[in-house]
N, C-alpha and C positions, 0 to 999 in steps of 0.2 A: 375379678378380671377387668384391665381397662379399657374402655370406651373412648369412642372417638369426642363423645359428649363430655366429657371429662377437659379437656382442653378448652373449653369455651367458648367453640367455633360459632359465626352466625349461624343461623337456620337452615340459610339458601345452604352452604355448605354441606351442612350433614344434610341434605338433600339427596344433594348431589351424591352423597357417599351413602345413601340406602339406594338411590339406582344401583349401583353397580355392585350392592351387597359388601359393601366394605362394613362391619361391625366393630373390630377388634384391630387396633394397632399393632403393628408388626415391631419386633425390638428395635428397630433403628428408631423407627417415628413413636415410638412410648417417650426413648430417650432424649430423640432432639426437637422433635417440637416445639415443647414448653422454651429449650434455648433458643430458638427463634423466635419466637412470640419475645421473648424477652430485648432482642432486639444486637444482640451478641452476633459478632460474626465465629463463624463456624468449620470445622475441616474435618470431613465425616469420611471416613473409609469405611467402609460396606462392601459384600460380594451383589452380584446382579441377581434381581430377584425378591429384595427383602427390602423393597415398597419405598427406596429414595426418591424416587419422583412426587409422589404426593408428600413427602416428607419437607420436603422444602414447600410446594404446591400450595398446602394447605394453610401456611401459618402466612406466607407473604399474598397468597390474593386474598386472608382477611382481611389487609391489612390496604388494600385498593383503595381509593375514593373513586368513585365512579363523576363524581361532579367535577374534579380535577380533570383537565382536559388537557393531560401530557404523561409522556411516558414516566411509570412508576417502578418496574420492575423491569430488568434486563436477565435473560436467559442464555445462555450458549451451551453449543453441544457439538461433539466433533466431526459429525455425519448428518446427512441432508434424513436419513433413515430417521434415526433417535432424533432430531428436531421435531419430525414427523410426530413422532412418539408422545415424546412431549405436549405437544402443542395439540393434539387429539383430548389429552387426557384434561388441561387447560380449557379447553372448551368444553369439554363434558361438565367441568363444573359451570363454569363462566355462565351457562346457558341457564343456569338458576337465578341470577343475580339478578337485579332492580335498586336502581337504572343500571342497564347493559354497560359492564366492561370492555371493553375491544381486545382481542387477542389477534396478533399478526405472526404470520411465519416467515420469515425470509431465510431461504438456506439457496445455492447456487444452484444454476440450472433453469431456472424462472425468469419471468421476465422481470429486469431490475428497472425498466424505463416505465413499465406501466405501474412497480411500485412506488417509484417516486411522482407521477403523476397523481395518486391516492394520495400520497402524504402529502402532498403541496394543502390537501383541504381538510385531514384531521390527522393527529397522531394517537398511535394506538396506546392502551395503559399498559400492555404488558407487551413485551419485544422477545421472541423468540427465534433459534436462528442456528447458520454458522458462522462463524467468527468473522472470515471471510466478507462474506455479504450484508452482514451486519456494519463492519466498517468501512466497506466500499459506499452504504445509502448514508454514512454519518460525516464519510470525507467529503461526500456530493453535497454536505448540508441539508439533505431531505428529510433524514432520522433526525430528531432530535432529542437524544438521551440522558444530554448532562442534567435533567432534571429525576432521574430516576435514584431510589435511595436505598437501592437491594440490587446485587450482581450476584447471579446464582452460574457457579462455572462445571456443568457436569461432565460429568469421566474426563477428569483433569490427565490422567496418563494418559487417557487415549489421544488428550488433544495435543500434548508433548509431544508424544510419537509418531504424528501426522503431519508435524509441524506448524500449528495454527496456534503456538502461543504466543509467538510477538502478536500476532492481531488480536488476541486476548487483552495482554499488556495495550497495547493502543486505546481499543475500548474501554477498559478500567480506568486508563489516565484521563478521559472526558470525563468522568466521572465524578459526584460530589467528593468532598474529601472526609466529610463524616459518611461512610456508606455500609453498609450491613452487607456481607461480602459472605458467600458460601460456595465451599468448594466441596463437590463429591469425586470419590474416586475410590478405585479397588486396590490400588496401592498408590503411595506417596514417593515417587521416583527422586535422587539426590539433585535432579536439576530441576526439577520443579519446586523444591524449595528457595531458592531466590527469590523467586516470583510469589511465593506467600509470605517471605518476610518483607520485602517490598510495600506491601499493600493491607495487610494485614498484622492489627495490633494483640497483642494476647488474645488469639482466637481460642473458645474451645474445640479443643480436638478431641475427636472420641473417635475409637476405633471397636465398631461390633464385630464383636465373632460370634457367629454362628452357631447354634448348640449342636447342629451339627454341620460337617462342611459341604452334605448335600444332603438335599429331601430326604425326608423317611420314607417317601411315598414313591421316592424312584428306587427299581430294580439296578445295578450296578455291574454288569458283564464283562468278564473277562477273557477275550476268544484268543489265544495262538494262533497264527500263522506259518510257523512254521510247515514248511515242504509244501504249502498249497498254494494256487494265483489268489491274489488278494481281492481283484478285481470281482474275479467268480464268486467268492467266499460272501463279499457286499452284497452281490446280487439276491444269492440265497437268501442272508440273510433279512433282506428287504421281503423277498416273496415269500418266506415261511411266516413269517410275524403276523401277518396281516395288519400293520398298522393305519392308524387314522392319516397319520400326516411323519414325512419320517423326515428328519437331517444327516445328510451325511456329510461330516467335515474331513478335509483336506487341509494340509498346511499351504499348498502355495495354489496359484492359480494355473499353472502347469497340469498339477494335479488335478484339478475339481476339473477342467476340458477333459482330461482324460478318462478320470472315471466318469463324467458325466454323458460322453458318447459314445461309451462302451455301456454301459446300460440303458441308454438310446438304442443301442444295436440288437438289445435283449429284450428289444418292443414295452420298456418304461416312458412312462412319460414322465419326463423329468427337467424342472426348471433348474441352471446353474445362475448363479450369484457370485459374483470377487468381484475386484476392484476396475478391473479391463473393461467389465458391462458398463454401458454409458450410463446417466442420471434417468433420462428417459427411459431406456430399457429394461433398468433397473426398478424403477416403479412399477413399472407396466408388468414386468413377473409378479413382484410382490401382492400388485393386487389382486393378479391370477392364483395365487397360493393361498391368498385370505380367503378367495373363491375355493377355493378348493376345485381348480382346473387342475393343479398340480398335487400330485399324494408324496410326489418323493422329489428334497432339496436338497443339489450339492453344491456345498458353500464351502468358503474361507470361510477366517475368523472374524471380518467385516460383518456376517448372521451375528454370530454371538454377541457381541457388544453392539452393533448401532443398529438389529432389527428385530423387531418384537413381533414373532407369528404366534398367534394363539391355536391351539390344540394340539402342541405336538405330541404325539408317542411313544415314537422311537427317537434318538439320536445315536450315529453311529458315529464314533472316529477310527477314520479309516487309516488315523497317524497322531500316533500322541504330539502334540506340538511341543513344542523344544522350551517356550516359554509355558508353564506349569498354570500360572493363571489361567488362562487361555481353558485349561482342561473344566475348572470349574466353570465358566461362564458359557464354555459347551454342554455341556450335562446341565445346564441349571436352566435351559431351552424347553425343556420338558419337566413333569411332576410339578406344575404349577397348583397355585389355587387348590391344593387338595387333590389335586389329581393326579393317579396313580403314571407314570411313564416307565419306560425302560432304557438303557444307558447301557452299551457295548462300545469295549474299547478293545482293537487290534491290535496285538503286539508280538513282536518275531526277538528273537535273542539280546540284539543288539540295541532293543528298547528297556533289556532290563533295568537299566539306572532310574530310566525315568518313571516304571512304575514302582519299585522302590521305593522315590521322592516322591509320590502322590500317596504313598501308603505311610508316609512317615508326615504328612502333611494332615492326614487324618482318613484318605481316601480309603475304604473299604472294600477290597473287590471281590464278587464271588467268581473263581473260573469256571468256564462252560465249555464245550466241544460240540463240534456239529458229528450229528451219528444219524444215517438214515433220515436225513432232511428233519432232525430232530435237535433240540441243543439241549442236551445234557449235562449235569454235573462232571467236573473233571478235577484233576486232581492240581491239587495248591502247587506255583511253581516252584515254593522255598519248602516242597516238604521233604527235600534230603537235606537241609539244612537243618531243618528243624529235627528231622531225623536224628541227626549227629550231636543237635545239642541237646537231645532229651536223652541221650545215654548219659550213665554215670560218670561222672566226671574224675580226674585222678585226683587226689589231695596231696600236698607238696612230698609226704613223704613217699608215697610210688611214683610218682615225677623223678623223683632221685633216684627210683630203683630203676625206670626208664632207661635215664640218661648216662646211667653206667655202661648199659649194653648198645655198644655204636655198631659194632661191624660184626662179629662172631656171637653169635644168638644161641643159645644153646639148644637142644633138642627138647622142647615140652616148657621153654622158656613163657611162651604168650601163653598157654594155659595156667601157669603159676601168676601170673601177671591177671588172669581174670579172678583165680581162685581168689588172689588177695583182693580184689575188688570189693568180692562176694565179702568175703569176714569180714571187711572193714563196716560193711554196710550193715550186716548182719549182726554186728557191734554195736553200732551206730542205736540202732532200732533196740537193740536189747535196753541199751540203757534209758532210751526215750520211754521207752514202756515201765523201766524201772522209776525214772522218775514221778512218770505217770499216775503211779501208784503208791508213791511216796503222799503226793499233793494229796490224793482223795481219802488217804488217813487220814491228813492231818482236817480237810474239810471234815470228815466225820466224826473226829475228835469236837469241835468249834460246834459242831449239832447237838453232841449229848452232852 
């Protein structure tokens, strides 16, 4: 099995990585490590979860000099949350090193006049951020980046999507023109490619998939909705579980207010999260949830990809999101580290397409029903489907005896139509047995 000691890393590093009980590299960082240490730029597609952050982390702050007194490494990330993220997990190593590294965060919402007053008198070796406020302290001339020789771009769709990749493109063009450039992302969207051919020369691309597309360690629920308030149906399920720490997603921020003060109403205490919460207010929940002031979250999809709460439980979605991504990096919130969670997903008729698509994408679900404040097994929703296709099938020639009869059916017609089913089967099987026992002659002939 491989080791993180297997890579080469300083000491201080695999330090830092017996704090937090890292042992054993996860498949992303077995495979691109070594391409980073090599010094290759990279375009890694990964689901959330399978340890990209020290994946890049680890191979470019070996690579720090601490005696260089200018920025070496430039980070961006699409959300002030996942900068956060980031930049926790950067000092968790950083804080081993000798002589001391500097690690800076800048993402918006903070004060950018008192950061530029600190960098008038040192600049940090590693630059962490959002794209945004990253290039507002480099227009002001405060940052000074162009010496940095590694641009690490994470959840490149997300930052498409939000529109922060011109300030990407701006910050990249400061940039040396030999520079080691890595990009993470859970998909590779058609317009983000300009922007990797642009800047990047025969990167290696690798794409992990998963061996499986969710934890083995998460339970995976499949409740109906139909004829019941949905509303109601969240609540139970929140208060039957007994969970540590639960999420419940919502597609829009409409939503998460409304189921969020309707189980207000049903005396939960409950933080909400999207995009409306200001930067301030928004932290100040999150740290209330890390506290565990809060047991129950109802988030957008802004939780899923740009914030990391550790111990969650349960997650529910209370709406399959329309984008399918989306599904995994909500389920992938819980059954972390080894740890066992549970995963319910709501769905009413007109959802069937999309779990469908999640069952064809590899998603596994068990169905359950709520019975007597209990969640029971329930019955598969495709099992008249599969019903129908586990009977016998016609073979071309009773198809034609079929299709003879259109309009005037004769009397005891469909029972001769099963008779012949039977014999044909009945046929079928005789001669499989005959053959059967053809081979095992001739095998006992070959014996003596």
């Amino acid at each position: 099995m491989t080791t993180f000691e297997q890579f080469g890393l300083q000491a201080m590093i695999l330090k830092a990585l017996e704090e937090i009980n890292f042992t054993n590299p996860t498949q992303v960082q077995e495979k691109l490590i070594p391409v980073i240490q090599s010094g290759k730029s990279v375009v890694g597609k990964s689901q959330t979860g399978s340890g990209k952050t020290h994946t890049f982390l680890l191979p470019l702050m070996d690579k720090v000099v601490a005696e260089k007194d200018e920025v070496q490494l430039v980070i961006t990330a699409p959300s002030r949350e996942l900068a956060q993220q980031i930049y926790n997990a950067t000092v968790q190593i950083a804080k081993f090193f000798t002589p001391v590294i500097r690690v800076a965060n800048y993402v918006g919402g903070t004060d950018k006049e008192r950061q530029m007053e600190k960098l008038k008198n040192q600049q940090p070796h590693i630059v962490i951020g959002t794209p945004g406020r990253i290039l507002d302290l480099t227009n002001e001339n405060a940052l000074k980046i162009h010496t940095a020789n590694a641009l690490v771009i994470d959840e490149a769709d997300m930052t498409l999507d939000m529109g922060f990749l011109a300030e990407v493109d701006q910050i990249a063009g400061q940039l040396p023109e030999k520079l080691q450039m890595l990009v993470f992302s859970a998909t590779i969207p058609e317009k983000l490619r300009p922007f990797l051919k642009k800047y990047m020369e025969n990167p290696v691309i690798e794409e992990i998939q998963p061996k499986t597309i969710l934890s083995e360690t998460i339970d995976n629920w499949l409740i109906s909705t139909k004829g019941q308030d949905k509303n109601a149906l969240v609540y139970k399920l929140l208060t039957i579980g007994q969970p540590y720490l639960a999420i419940v997603f919502a597609n829009t921020k409409t939503r998460v207010d409304e189921l969020g003060d309707y189980l207000r109403k049903q005396g939960l205490k409950v933080a909400k999260i999207h995009g409306d919460i200001t930067p301030r207010e928004r932290k100040r929940v999150m740290r209330q949830v890390q506290n565990l002031e809060f047991q129950y979250v109802v988030a957008t999809d802004l939780a899923a990809r740009g914030i990391d709460i550790e111990g969650v439980s349960h997650v529910i979605n209370a709406e399959i999101p329309t984008d399918l991504e989306f599904f995994i990096h909500r389920v992938g919130r819980t059954g972390r580290n080894g740890m066992s969670g549970v995963a319910i997903t709501l769905f009413d008729p007109s959802d069937d397409r999309l779990v469908s698509d999640l069952e064809k994408l590899g998603v596994e679900f068990h169905p359950k029903t709520l019975q007597n404040d209990e969640l029971v097994d329930s019955f598969d929703r495709n099992r008249r489907l599969k019903r129908e296709k586990s009977r016998d099938e016609l073979d071309t020639e009773l198809i034609g005896m079929v299709k003879k009869k259109k309009k005037n059916i004769k009397p005891g017609y469909k029972k001769k139509i099963e008779w012949a089913i039977k014999e044909k089967n009945r046929q079928k099987r005789k001669t499989e047995r005959r053959q059967d026992l053809r081979q095992k002659r001739k095998e006992r002939k070959r014996t003596y």
